[in-house]
FIRO-438893 format. One line per field, with one value per atom (N, C-alpha, C): atom name; residue in three letters; chain; residue number from 1; x, y, z. Coordinates in nm, 3 decimals. Example, Ala and Ser with C-alpha at 12.3 -4.5 7.8 and 13.67 -1.06 7.14 Angstrom:
BEGIN
a = (N|CA|C|N|CA|C)
r = (ALA|ALA|ALA|SER|SER|SER)
c = (A|A|A|A|A|A)
k = (1|1|1|2|2|2)
xx = (1.319|1.230|1.320|1.285|1.367|1.290)
yy = (-0.569|-0.450|-0.330|-0.225|-0.106|0.003)
zz = (0.780|0.780|0.780|0.708|0.714|0.787)
This chain:
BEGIN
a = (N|CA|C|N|CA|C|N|CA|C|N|CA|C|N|CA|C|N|CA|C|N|CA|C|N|CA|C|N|CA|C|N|CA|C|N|CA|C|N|CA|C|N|CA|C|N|CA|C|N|CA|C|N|CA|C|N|CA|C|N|CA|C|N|CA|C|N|CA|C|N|CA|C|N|CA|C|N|CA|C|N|CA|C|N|CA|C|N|CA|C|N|CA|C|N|CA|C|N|CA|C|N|CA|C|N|CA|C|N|CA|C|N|CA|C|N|CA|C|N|CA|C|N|CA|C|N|CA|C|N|CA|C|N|CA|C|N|CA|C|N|CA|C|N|CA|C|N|CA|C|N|CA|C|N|CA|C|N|CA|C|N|CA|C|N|CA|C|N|CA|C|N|CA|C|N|CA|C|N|CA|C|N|CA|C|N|CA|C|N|CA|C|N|CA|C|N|CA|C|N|CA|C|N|CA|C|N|CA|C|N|CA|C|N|CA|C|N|CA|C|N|CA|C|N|CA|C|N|CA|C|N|CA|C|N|CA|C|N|CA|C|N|CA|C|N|CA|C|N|CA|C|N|CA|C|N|CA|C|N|CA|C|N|CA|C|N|CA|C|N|CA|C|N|CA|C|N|CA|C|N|CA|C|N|CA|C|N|CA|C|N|CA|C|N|CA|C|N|CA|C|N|CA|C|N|CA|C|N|CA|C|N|CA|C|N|CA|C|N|CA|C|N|CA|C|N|CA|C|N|CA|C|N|CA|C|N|CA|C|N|CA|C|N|CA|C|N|CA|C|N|CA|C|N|CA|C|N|CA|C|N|CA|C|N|CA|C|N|CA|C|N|CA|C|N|CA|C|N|CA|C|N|CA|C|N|CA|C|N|CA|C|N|CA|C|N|CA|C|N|CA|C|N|CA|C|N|CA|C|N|CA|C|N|CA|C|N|CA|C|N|CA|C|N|CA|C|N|CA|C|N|CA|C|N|CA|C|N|CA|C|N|CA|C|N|CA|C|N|CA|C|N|CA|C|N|CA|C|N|CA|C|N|CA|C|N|CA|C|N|CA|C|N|CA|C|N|CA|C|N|CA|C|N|CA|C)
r = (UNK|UNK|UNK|UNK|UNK|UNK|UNK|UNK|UNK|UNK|UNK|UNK|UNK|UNK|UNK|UNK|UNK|UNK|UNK|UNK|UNK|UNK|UNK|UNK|UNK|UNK|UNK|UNK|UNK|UNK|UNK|UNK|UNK|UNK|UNK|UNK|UNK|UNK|UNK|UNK|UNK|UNK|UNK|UNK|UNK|UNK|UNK|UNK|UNK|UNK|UNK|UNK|UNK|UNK|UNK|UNK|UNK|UNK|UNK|UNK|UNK|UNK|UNK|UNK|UNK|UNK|UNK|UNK|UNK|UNK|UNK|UNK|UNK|UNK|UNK|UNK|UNK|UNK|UNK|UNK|UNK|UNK|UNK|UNK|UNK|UNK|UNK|UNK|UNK|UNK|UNK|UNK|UNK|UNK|UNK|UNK|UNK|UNK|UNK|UNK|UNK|UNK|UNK|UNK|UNK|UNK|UNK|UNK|UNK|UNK|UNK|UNK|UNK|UNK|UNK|UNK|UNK|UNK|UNK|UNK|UNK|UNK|UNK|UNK|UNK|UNK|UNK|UNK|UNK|UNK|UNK|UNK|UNK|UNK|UNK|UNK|UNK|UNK|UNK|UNK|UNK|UNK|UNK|UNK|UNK|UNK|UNK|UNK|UNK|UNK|UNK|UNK|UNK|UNK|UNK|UNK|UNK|UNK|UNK|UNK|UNK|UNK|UNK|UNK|UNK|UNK|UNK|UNK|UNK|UNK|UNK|UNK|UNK|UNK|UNK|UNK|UNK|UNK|UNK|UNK|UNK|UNK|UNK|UNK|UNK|UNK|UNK|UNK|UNK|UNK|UNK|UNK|UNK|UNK|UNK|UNK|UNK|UNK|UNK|UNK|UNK|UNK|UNK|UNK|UNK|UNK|UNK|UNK|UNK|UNK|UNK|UNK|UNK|UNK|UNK|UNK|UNK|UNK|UNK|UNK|UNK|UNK|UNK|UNK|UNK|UNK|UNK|UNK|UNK|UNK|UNK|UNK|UNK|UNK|UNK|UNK|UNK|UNK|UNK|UNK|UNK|UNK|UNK|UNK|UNK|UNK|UNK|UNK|UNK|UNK|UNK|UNK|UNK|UNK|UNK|UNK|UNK|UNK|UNK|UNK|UNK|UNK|UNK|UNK|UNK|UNK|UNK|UNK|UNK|UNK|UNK|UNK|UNK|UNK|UNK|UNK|UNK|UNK|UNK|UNK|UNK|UNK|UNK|UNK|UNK|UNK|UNK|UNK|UNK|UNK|UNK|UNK|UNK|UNK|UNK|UNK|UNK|UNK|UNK|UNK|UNK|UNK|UNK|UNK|UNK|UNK|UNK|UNK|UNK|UNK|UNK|UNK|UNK|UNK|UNK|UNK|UNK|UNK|UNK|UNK|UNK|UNK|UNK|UNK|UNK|UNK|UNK|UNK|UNK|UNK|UNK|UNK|UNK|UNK|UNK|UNK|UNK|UNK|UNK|UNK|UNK|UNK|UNK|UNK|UNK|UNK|UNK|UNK|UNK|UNK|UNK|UNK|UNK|UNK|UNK|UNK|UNK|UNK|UNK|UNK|UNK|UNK|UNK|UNK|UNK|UNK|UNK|UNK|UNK|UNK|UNK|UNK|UNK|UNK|UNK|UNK|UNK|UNK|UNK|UNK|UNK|UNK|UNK|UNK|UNK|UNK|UNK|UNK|UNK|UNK|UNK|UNK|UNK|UNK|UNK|UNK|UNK|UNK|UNK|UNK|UNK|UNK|UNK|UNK|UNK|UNK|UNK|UNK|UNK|UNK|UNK|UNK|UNK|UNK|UNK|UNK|UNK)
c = (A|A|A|A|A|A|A|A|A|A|A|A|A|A|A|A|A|A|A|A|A|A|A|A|A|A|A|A|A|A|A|A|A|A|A|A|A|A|A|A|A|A|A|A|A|A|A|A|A|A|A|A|A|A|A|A|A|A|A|A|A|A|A|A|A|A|A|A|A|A|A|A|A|A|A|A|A|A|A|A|A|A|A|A|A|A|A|A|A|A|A|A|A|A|A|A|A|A|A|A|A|A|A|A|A|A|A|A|A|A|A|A|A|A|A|A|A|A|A|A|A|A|A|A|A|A|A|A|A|A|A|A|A|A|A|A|A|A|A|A|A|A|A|A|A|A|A|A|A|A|A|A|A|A|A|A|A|A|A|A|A|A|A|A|A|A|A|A|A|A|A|A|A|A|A|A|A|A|A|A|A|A|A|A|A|A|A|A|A|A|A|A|A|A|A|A|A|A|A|A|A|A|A|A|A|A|A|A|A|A|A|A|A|A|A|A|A|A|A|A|A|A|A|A|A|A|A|A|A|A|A|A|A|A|A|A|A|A|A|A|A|A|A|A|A|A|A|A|A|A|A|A|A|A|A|A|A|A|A|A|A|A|A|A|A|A|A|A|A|A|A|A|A|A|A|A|A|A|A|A|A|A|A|A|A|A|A|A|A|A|A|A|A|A|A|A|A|A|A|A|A|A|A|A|A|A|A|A|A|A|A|A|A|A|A|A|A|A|A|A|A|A|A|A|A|A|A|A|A|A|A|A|A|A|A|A|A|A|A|A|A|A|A|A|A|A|A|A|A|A|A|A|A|A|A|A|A|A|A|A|A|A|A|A|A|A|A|A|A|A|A|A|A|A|A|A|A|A|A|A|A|A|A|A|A|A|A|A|A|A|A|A|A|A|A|A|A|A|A|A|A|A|A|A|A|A|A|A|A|A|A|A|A|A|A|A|A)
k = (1|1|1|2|2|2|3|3|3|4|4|4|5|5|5|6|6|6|7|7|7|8|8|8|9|9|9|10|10|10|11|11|11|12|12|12|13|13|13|14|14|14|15|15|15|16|16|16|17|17|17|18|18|18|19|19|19|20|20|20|21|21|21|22|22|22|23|23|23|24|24|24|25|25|25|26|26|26|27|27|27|28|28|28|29|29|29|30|30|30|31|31|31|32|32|32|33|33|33|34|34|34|35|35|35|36|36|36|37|37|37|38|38|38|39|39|39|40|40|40|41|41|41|42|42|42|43|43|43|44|44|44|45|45|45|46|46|46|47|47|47|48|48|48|49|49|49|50|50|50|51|51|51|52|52|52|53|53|53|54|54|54|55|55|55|56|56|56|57|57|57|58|58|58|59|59|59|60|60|60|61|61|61|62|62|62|63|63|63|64|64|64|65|65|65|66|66|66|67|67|67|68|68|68|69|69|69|70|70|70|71|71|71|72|72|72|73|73|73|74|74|74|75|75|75|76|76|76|77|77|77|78|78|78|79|79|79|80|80|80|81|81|81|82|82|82|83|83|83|84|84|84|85|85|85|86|86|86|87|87|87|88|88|88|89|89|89|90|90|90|91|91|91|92|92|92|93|93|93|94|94|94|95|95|95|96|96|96|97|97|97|98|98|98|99|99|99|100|100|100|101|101|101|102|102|102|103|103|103|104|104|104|105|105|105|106|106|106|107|107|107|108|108|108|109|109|109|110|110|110|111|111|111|112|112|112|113|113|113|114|114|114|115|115|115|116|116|116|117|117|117|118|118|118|119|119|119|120|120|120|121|121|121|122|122|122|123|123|123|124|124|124|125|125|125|126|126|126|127|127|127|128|128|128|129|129|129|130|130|130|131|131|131|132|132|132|133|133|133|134|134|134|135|135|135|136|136|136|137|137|137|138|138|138|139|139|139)
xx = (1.945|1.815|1.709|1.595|1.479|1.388|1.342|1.238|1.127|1.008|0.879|0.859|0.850|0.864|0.676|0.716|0.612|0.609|0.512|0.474|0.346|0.390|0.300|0.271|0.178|0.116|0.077|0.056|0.074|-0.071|-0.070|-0.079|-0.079|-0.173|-0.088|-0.066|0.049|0.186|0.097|0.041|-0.138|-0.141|-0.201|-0.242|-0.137|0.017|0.072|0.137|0.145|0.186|0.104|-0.024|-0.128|-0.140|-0.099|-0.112|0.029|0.146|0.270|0.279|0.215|0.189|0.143|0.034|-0.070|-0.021|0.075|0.121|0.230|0.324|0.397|0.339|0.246|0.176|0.126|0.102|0.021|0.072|0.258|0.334|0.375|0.427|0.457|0.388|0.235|0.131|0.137|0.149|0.142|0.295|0.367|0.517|0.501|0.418|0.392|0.248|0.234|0.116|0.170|0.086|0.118|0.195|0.249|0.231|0.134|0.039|-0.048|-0.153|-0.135|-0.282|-0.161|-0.304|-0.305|-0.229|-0.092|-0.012|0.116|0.111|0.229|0.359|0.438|0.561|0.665|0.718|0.830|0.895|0.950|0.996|0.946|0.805|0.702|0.703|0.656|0.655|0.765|0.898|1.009|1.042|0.951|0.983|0.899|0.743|0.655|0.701|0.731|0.846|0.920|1.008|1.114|1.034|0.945|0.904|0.790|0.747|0.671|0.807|0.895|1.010|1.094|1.076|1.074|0.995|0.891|0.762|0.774|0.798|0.841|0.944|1.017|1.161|1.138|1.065|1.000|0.903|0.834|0.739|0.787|0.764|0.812|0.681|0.725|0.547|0.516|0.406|0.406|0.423|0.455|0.478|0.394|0.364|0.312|0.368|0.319|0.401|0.411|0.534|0.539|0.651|0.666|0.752|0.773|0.892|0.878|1.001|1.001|1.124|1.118|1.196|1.240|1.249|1.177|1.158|1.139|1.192|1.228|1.076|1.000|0.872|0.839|0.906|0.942|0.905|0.993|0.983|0.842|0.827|0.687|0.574|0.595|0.436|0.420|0.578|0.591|0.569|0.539|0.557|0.385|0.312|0.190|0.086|0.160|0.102|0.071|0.201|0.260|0.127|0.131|0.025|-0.085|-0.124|-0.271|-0.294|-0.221|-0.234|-0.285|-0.148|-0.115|-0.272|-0.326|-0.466|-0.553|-0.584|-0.685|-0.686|-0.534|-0.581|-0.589|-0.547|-0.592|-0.758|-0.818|-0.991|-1.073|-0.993|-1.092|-1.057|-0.918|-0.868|-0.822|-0.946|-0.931|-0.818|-0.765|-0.685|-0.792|-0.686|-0.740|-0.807|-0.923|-0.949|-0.879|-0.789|-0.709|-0.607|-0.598|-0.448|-0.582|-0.689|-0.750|-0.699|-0.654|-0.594|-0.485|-0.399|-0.255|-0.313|-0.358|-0.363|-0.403|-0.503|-0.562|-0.508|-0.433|-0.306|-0.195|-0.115|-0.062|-0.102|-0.194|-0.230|-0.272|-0.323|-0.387|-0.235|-0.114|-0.027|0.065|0.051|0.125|0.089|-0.059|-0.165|-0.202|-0.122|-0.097|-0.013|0.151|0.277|0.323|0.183|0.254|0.169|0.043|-0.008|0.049|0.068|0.174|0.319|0.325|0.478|0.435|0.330|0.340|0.192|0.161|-0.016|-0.031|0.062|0.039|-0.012|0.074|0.048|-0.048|-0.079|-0.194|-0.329|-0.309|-0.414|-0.412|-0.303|-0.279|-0.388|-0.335|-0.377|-0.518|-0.606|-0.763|-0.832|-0.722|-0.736|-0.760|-0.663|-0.674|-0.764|-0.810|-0.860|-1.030|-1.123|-1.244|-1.194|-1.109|-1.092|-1.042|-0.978|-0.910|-0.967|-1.049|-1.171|-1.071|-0.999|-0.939|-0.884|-0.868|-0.843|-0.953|-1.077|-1.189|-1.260|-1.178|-1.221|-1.204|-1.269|-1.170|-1.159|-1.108|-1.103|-1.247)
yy = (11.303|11.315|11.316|11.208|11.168|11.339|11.418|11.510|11.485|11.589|11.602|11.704|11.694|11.775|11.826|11.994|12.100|12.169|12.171|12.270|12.359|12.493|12.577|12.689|12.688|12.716|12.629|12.691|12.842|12.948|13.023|13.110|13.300|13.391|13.543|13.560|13.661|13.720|13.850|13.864|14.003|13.909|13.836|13.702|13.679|13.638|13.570|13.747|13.851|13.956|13.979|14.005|14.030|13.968|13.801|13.705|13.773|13.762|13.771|13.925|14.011|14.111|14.149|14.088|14.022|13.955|13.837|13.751|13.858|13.894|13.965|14.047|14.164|14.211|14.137|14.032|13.951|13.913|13.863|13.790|13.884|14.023|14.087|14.155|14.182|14.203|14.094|13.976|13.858|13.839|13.938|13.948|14.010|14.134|14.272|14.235|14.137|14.067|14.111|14.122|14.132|13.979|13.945|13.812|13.737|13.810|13.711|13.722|13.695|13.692|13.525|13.471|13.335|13.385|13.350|13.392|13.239|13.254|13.125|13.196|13.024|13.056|13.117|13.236|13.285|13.217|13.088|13.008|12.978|12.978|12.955|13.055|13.143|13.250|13.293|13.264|13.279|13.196|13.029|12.978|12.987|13.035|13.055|13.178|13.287|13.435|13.433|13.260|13.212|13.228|13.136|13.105|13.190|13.241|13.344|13.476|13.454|13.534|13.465|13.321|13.276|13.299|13.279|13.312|13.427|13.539|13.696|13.696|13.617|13.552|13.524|13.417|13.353|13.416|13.532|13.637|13.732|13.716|13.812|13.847|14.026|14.060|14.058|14.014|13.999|13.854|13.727|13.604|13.535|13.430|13.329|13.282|13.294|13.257|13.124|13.008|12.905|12.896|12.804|12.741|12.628|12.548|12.409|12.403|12.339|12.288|12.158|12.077|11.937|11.996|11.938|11.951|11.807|11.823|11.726|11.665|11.570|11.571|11.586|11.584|11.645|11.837|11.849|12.011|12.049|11.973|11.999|11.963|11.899|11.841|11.973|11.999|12.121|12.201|12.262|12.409|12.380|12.305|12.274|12.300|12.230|12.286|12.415|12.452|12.655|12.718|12.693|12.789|12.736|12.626|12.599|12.690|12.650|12.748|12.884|12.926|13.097|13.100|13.038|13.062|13.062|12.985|12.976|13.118|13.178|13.255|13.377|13.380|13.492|13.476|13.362|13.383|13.482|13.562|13.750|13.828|13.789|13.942|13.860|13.879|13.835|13.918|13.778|13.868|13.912|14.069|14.070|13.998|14.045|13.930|13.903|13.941|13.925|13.831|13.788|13.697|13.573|13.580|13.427|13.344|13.344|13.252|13.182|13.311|13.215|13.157|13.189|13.122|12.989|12.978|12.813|12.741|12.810|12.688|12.659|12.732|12.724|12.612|12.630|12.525|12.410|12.427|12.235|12.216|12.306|12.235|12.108|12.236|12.174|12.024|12.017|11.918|11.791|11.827|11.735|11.685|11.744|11.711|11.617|11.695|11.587|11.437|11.456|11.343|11.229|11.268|11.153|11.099|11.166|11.113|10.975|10.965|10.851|10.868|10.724|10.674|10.749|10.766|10.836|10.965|11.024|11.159|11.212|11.074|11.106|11.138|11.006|11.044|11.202|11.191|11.346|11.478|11.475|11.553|11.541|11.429|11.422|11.484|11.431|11.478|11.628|11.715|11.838|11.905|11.852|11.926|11.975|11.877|12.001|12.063|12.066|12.212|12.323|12.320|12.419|12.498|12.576|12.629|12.644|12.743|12.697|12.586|12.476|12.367|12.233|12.347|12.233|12.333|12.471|12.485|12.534|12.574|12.524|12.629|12.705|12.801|12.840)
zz = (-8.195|-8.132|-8.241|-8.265|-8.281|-8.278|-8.393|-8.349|-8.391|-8.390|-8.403|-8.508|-8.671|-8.748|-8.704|-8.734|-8.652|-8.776|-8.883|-8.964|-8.932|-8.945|-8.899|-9.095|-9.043|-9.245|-9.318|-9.460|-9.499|-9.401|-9.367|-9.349|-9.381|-9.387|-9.408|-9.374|-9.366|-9.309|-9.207|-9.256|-9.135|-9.054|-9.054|-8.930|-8.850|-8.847|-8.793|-8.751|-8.833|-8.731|-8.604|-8.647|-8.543|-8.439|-8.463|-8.334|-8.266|-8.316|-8.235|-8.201|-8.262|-8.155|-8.021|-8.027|-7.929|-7.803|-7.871|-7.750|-7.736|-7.761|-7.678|-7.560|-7.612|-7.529|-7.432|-7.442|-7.343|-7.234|-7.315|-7.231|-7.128|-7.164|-7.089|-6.977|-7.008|-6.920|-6.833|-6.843|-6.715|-6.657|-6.728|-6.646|-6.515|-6.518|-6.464|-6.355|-6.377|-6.292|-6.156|-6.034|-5.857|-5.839|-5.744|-5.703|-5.645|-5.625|-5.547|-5.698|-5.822|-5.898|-5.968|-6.011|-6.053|-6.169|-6.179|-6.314|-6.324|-6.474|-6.527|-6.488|-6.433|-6.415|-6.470|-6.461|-6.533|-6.631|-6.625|-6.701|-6.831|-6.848|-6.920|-6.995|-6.965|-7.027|-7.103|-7.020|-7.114|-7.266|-7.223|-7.313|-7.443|-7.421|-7.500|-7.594|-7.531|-7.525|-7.654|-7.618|-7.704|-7.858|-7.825|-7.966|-8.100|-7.975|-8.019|-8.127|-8.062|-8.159|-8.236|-8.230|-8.369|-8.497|-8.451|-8.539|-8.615|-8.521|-8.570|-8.673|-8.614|-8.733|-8.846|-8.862|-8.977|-9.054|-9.049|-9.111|-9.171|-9.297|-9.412|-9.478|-9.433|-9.526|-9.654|-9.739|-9.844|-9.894|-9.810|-9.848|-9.762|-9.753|-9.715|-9.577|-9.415|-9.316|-9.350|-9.344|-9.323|-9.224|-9.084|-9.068|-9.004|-9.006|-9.003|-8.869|-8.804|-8.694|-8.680|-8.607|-8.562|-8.429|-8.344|-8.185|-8.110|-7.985|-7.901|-7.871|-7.870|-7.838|-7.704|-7.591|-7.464|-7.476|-7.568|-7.577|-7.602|-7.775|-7.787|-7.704|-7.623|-7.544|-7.446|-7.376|-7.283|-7.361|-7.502|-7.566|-7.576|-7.633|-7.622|-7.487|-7.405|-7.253|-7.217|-7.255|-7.204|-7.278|-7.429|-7.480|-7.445|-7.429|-7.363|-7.273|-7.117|-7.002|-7.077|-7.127|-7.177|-7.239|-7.323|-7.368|-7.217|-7.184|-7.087|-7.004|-6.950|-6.847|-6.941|-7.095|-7.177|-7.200|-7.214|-7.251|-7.270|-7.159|-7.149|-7.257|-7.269|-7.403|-7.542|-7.576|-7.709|-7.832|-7.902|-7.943|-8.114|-8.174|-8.287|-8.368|-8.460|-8.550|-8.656|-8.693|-8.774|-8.737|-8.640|-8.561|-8.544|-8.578|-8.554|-8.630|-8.724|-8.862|-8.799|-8.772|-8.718|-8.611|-8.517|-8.384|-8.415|-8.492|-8.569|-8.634|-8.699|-8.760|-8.693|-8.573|-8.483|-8.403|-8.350|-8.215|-8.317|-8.396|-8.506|-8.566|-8.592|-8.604|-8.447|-8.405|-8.255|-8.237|-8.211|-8.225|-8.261|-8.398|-8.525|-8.500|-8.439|-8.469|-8.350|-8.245|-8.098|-8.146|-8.181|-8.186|-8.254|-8.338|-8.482|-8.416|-8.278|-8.192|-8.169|-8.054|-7.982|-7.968|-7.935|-7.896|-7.785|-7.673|-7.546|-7.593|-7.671|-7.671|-7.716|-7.816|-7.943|-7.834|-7.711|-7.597|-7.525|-7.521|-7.464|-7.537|-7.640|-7.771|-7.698|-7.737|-7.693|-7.631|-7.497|-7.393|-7.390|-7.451|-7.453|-7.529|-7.609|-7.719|-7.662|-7.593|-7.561|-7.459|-7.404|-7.304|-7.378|-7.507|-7.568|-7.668|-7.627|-7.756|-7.887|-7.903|-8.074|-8.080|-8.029|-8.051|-8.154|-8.088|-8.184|-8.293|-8.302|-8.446|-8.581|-8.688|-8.832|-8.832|-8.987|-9.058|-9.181)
């Protein structure tokens, strides 16, 4: 299988704790949601869940976060989506300022990695990017 090399970094190891603190909290607060409030599918959450504890994986304090995977570009377009959503219905609760770093190199990696797949996607990417406020901006 053909992947989508996904580098996320360099980055500080403060930043990328703070974000994956955050999203946990987050994820699990929209676990605990009623059923009747506008909430992402279980599935989603599980898979965002997933990776978000990779990340945790990959963070060693005192070094530089970097990490790199080979992903299905299927996966990635779906792992791209998930945190879009997951951003949008977060908008209200901002996370720390200290987790702004990771979150920006995170999503401009994702970004980067789907676009360079295919022309479709590269449209895709476009597509997404003014709806996605950290999507259009720097460091």
């Amino acid at each position: 299988m053909a992947g989508v090399r996904v580098c996320v970094g360099p980055v500080a190891p403060t930043s990328a704790e703070a974000w994956i603190g955050w999203a946990r909290e987050m994820i699990e607060a929209r676990r605990r949601q009623p059923e009747t409030a506008v909430k992402l599918p279980t599935q989603v959450l599980d898979d965002v869940a997933a990776y978000v504890e990779s990340w945790a994986g990959a963070n060693r304090p005192g070094d530089v976060f970097q990490w790199q995977v080979d992903v299905d570009p299927d996966e990635l377009e779906y792992l791209t989506n998930a945190l879009y959503n997951l951003d949008l219905r977060l908008a209200d609760e901002a996370a720390p300022a200290e987790a702004r770093a990771f979150h920006l190199v995170l999503v401009q990696a994702l970004l980067f990695a789907l676009a360079q797949e295919s022309p479709s996607r590269a449209a895709f990417v476009e597509q997404l990017r003014p709806s996605w406020p950290v999507a259009a901006e720097v460091l």
